[in-house]
Structure formats: C-alpha cells, structure tokens
C-alpha positions in Angstrom: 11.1 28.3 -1.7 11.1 25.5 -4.6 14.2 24.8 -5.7 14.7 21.4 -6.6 11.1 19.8 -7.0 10.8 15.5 -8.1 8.2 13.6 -8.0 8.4 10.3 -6.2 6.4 7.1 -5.6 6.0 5.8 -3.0 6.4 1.4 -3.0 7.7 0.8 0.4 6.6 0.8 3.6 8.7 3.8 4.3 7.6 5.6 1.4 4.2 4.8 3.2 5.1 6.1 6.3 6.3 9.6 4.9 3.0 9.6 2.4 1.0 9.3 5.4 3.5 11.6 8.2 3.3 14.6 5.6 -0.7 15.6 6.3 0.6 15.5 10.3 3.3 18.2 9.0 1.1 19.7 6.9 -1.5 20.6 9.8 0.2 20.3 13.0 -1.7 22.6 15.3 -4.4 23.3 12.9 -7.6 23.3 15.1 -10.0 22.3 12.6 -8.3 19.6 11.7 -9.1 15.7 12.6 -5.6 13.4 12.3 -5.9 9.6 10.9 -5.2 6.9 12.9 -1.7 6.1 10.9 -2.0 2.3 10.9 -5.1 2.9 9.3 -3.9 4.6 6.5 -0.6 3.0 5.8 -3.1 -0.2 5.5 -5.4 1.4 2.8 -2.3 2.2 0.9 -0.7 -1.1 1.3 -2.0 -3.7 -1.6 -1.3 -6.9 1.3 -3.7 -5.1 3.5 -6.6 -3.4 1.5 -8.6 -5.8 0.0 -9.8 -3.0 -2.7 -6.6 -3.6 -4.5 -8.5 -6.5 -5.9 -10.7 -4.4 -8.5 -8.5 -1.2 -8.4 -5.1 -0.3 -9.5 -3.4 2.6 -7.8 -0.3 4.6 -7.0 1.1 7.0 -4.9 3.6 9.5 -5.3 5.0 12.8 -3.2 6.4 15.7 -4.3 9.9 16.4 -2.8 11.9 19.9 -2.9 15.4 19.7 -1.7 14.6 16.6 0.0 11.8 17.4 1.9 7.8 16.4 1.1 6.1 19.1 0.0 2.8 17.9 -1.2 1.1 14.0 -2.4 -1.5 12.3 -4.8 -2.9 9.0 -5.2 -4.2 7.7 -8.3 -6.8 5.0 -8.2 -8.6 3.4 -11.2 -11.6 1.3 -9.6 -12.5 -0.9 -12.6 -16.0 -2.2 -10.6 -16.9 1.8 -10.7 -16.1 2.2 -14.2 -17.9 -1.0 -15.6 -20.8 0.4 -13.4 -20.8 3.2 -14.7 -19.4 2.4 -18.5 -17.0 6.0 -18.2 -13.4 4.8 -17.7 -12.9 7.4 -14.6 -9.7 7.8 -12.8 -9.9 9.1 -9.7 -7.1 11.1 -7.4 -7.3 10.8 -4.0 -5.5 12.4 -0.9 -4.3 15.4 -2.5 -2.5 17.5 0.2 -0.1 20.4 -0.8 1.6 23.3 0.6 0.6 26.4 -0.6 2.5 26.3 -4.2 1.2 26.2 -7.5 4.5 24.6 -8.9 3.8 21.4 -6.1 0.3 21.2 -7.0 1.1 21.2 -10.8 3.6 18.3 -10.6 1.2 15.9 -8.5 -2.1 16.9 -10.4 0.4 16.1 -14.2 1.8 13.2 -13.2 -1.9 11.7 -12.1 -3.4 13.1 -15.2 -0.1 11.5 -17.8 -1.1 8.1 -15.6 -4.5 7.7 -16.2 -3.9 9.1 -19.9 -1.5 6.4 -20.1 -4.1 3.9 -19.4 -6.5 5.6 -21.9 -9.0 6.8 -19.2 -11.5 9.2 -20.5 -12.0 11.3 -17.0 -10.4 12.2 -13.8 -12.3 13.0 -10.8 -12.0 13.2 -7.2 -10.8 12.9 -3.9 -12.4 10.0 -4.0 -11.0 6.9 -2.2 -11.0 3.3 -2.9 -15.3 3.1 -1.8 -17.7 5.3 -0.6 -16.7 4.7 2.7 -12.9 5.8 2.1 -12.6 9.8 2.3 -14.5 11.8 -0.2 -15.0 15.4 -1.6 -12.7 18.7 -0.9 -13.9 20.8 1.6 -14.7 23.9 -0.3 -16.7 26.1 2.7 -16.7 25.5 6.0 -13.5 25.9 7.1 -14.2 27.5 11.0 -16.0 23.9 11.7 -15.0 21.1 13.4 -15.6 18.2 11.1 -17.0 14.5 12.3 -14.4 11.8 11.7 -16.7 10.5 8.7 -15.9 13.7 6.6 -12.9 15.9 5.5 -10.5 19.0 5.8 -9.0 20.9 3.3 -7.0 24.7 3.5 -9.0 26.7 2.0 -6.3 27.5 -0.7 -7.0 24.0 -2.3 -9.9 25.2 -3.7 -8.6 27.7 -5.9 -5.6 25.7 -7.7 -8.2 23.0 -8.9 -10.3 25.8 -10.4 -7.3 27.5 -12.3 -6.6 23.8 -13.6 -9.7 23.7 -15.0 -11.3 21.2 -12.9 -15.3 21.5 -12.5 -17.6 20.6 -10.5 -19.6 17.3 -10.7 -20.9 16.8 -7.3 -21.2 18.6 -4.1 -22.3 17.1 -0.4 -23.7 19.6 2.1 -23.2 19.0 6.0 -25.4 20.0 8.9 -25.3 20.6 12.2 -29.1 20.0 14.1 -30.3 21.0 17.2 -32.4 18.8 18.6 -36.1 20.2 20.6 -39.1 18.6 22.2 -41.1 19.1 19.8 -39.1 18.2 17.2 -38.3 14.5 19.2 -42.0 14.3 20.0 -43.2 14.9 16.3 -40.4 11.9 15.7 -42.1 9.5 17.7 -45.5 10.4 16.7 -44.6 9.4 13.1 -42.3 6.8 13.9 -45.2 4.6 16.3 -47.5 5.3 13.3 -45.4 3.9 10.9 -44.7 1.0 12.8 -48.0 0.1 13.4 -49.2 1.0 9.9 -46.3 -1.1 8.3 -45.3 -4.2 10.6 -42.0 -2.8 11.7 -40.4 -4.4 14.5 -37.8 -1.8 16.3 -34.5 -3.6 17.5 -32.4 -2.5 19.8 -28.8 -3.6 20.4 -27.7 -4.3 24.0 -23.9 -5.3 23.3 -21.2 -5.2 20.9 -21.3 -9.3 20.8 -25.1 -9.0 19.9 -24.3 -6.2 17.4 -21.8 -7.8 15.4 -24.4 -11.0 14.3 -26.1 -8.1 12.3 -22.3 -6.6 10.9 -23.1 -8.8 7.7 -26.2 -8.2 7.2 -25.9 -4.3 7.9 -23.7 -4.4 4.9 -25.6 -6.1 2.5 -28.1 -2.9 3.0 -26.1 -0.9 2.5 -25.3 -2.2 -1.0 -28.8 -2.6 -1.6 -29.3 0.7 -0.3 -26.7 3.4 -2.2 -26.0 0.9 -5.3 -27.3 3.7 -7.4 -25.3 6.5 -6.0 -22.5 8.1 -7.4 -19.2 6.9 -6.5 -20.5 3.7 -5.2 -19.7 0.1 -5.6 -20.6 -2.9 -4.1 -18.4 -4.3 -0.9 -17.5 -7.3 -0.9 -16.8 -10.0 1.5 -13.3 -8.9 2.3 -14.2 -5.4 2.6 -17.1 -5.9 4.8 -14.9 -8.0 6.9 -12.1 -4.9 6.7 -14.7 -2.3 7.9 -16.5 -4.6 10.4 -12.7 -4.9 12.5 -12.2 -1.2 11.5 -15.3 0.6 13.2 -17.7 -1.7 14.6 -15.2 -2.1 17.9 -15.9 1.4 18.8 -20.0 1.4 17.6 -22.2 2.6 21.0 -25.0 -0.2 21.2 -26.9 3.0 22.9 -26.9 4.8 19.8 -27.8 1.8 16.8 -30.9 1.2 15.9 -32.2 -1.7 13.6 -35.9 -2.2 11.9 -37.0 -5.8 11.0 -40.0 -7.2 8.6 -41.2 -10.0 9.3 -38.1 -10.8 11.1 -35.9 -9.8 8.3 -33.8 -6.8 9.1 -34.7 -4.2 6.5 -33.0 -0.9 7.5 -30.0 0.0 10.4 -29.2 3.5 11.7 -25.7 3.9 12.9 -25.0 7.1 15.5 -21.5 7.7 17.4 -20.4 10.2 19.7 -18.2 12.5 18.4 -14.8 11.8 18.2 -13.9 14.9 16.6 -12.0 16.4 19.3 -10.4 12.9 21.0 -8.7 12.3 17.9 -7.1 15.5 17.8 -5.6 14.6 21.2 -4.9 11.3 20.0 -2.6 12.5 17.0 -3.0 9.2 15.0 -2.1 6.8 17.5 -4.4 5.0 19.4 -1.9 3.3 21.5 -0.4 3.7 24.1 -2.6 6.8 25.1 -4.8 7.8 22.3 -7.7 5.4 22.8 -8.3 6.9 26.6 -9.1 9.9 24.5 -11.5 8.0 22.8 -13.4 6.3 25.3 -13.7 9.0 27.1 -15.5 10.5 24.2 -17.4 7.4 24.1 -18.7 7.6 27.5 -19.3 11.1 27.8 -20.9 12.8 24.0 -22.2 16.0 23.6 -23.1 15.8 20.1 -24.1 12.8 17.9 -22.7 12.0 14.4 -25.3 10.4 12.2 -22.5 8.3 10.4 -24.8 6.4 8.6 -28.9 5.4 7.8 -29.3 2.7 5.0 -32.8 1.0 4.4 -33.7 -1.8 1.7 -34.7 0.2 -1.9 -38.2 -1.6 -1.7 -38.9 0.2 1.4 -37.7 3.4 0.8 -41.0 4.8 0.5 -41.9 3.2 3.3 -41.1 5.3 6.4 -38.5 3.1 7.9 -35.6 5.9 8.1 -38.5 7.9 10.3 -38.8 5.0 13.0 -34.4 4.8 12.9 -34.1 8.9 13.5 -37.0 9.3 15.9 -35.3 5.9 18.2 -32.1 7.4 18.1 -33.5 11.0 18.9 -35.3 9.7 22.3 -32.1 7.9 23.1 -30.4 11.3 22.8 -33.1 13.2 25.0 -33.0 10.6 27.7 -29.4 11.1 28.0 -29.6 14.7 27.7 -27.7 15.1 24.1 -29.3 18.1 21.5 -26.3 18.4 19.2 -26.4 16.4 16.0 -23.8 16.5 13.2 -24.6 15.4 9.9 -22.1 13.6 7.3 -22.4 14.7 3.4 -25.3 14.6 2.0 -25.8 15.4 -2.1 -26.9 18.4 -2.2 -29.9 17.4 -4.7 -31.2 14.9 -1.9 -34.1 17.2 -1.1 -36.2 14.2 0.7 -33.4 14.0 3.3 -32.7 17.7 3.6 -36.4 18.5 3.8 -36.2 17.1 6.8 -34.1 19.0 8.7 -36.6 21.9 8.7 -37.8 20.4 11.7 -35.2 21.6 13.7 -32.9 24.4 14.8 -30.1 23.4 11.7 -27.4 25.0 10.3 -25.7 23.9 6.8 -22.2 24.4 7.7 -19.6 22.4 5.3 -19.8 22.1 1.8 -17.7 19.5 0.1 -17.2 18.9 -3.6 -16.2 15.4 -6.2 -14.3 17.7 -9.7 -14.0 16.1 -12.6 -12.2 16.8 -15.9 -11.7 15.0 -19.2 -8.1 13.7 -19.8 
C-alpha cells in the first residue's frame, strides 16, 4: 500500500548502496533474473569512478513509501550523443519499480521535469552511460535466461511505459543457436575461402597476457565499427581503460578470435561461457565465494555468449565476421559445445540475422529503446 510516497536522490555513497540493494529486493529468488556485481554498479553511479561523467550529466533518485524504496530512475544527458546526433536527448536509465502506477509516475515526472529543465527536446531509454552499459527493456521473453550482456524486466514494465505514452524507437531481438556439422562445416568452407581470397591472417590468443596487447586496439574497432549506430559514442581512453580492468580478466583466450591485414588487426570476435547461471549463485559479490562460481563456469560452458564481433567499416563487405564465427564455431565442436546465445541485435540488421538461418535458432528475447518528446 502507498501511503507516504517522496522522491529522493541519491548523492552519497549510501544512497548508492540502497539505489543499487533495491533490484536485489526487487527480484530476490526470481529465476530469470541475472544480479550485478554491486561494486560494479555503485562505480558506474559514482562520478570519482566512471569516467563517462566527463561528457554526461546525471542523477539518481528512489522512490520511498513510508520509508522504504519502492522503485528508482537515473537520468543521464550524454552531450557526445546528442552533438552526434544534433537531438538534445535525455535518456533514463535503470528504471526498476514495484508493481504501482503511483511509483512509476513519480520516477518517470521527476526525470521528465529534469531534462525539461535543461530544455531537452526528447527522452529515451534505458539506456546507460555507452553502448556497453545496459540497454533496452525486455518486452518478450520473459521464461529465458538472459546472457550477462543483456537485461531483465517484469513483464508488468512494459505496460506502464505504454499508458505514459512512451513509443517505440528501437527494438533488439535475441537468439539462441544450435550449432550442427554442417552448419560448422559450411563455416569453415567460407571462412578458408575468404581468407585465401582476401589476405586474412587468423590470430589466435594463447593467454590473457598476450590478449591484453590487443585490449587497445580491440577498442578502437569497435569505434570504428558501431560509430554509426544508434546510441553510440566513441570510448575514450579512460573508458577503454575502465572496460579493459572490467571484463577482459575473465575473457577465455579459447574462445577470441582476431583477423589481421597485412599485419594490422582489422576485426576481433569475443565469445564467453555463460555466466548466466554463476552469477545467480554469486548474488553480486564476487568475493569471498562468488568468483568460484564463476570459474567454474569458465572451465566447464555449455553454451557460448557471442558478447561481441566488430570489424573495421572498410572491410565490412569483406567477409571478415565469416572467418571470426566459423573459428570460434570449430573451437566450440572440438570441445563439444552446440548452444549459442546471442546478445541484441536491431531488429532491422537483416545481414546479421540472415545468418542464423543456417542453424537450428530460436528468437527468444525481444528488447526495446522508447522515446518521447518532452
């Protein structure tokens, strides 16, 4: 029952804490559901400690009933975005809510009165601070385990940003492939022809130590790569510094592949063994128990998230992402993995979703970016 509902912001660390604690309450003992690691996210909110605060503004607020969090918003205005783009766009971010249309009112008005405030033309969202923050509400889907690279929403969410008048502006689709023989085989026939036709050099990665001499330059295609997508901006050095300490520790060597010209590295795929379910046991600590959970995950996958393919614009056209999937698909039959788990893809990406008609595939999860003028 609501009976005394505020909205607060959160500005300290504690405020932090309960921002963060209130998605745990939220979906404690949902099965679907994939916990944060905490630190990580009391970081992304904390100015000292993301790096993003240096092109965006943002705030964060929770709603409270009778002194208890009921719901939370962040508001984020990422100026590199909107001089990309020319539309001054706000974007909310880490909407969660219980079940209340007077709680999801009060966060959605005082995001909207912000950003009207600083004479934005649009909200949109959950987006995060980049591309590689969370993205999209989960709209179907909800009986699927997501990878750790997407999202989960109660299917309830849905609903309350359509009575608001909030519309859709982009959706990403998610897959789950079954790998064959003769899908793998057909993968390595292209691929060697490619390679041969092209120049392509195949890399593979033995270590961690020899992986991280390409964590720079992995980045910088990536850039190059998704600069004209939606929602995208361009990482900086600080970022690419904050992402290379935030995932490339747990990277599988066994499962990245690399593609040079002319000794020039020109596209990277980047697979990881599920973690879905170890970070479920972990409950958003790693330490002192929750990374056993992970490398056990680590050592022993059953399915394979495809976290993320980039390849240099000018060789797009060029076949490169066929050599990266057909490597990374022999890697998985050697080891005796068929399950692969896509993250979002825009659902108007027909080249990439073309090709999942060569296997046994499912499109699962359905995510969606809304947007509405202020």
């Amino acid at each position: 029952m609501i009976n005394r509902l505020v909205i607060k912001e959160a500005k300290t660390r504690a405020d932090f804490k309960a921002f963060v604690n209130f998605q745990f309450k939220l979906y404690k003992g949902h099965k679907f559901w994939i916990p944060p690691i905490k630190k990580d996210e009391i970081k992304a909110l904390t100015p000292k400690s993301n790096p993003a605060y240096k092109f965006c503004e943002a705030k964060h607020w929770m709603a409270i009933n009778d002194g208890i969090c009921v719901g939370r918003i962040s508001a984020i205005i990422n100026k590199k975005y909107n001089e990309k783009t020319g539309v001054s766009y706000g974007r909310f971010s880490r909407i969660e809510f219980i079940d209340s249309a007077q709680v999801f009112d009060l966060l959605m008005e005082t995001a909207e009165n912000w950003f009207r405030g600083e004479n934005l033309e649009k909200i949109h969202g959950p987006l995060g601070f980049s591309n590689l923050d969370t993205q999209g509400l989960l709209i179907d889907g909800f009986d699927h385990l997501p990878s750790i690279a997407s999202v989960y929403h109660l299917p309830y969410y849905k609903d309350y940003f359509d009575r608001r008048g909030y519309e859709k502006e982009n959706d990403w689709v998610e897959f789950r492939l079954t790998l064959s023989e003769n899908a793998v085989n057909k993968a390595a026939r292209g691929a060697a022809i490619i390679q041969k036709r092209g120049g392509f050099e195949l890399v593979k990665v033995s270590s961690k130590k020899e992986l991280q001499k390409y964590a720079h330059r992995i980045f910088e295609i990536l850039n190059d790569a998704f600069g004209e997508l939606p929602y995208v901006i361009e990482l900086n050095d600080d970022m690419i510094e904050l992402y290379t300490k935030k995932y490339f520790e747990v990277l599988d060597p066994r499962f990245i592949t690399l593609v040079k010209k002319d000794g020039v590295l020109v596209g990277f795929f980047v697979g990881l063994p599920s973690l879905s379910e170890a970070m479920q046991k972990a409950n958003g600590k790693l330490f002192p128990f929750g990374f056993t959970h992970v490398l056990k995950a680590l050592k022993n996958p059953k399915v394979i998230d495809m976290m993320l393919t980039g390849v240099l614009h000018e060789y797009h056209a060029s076949g490169v992402a066929v050599i990266l999937i057909g490597e990374l698909q022999r890697t998985m039959m050697e080891l005796g993995i068929d399950q692969m788990e896509t993250t979002g893809i825009f659902e108007d990406n027909h080249n990439v979703i073309s090709n999942w008609k060569n296997y046994d595939h499912i499109q699962h999860k359905r995510r969606r970016c809304y947007v509405k003028h202020l």
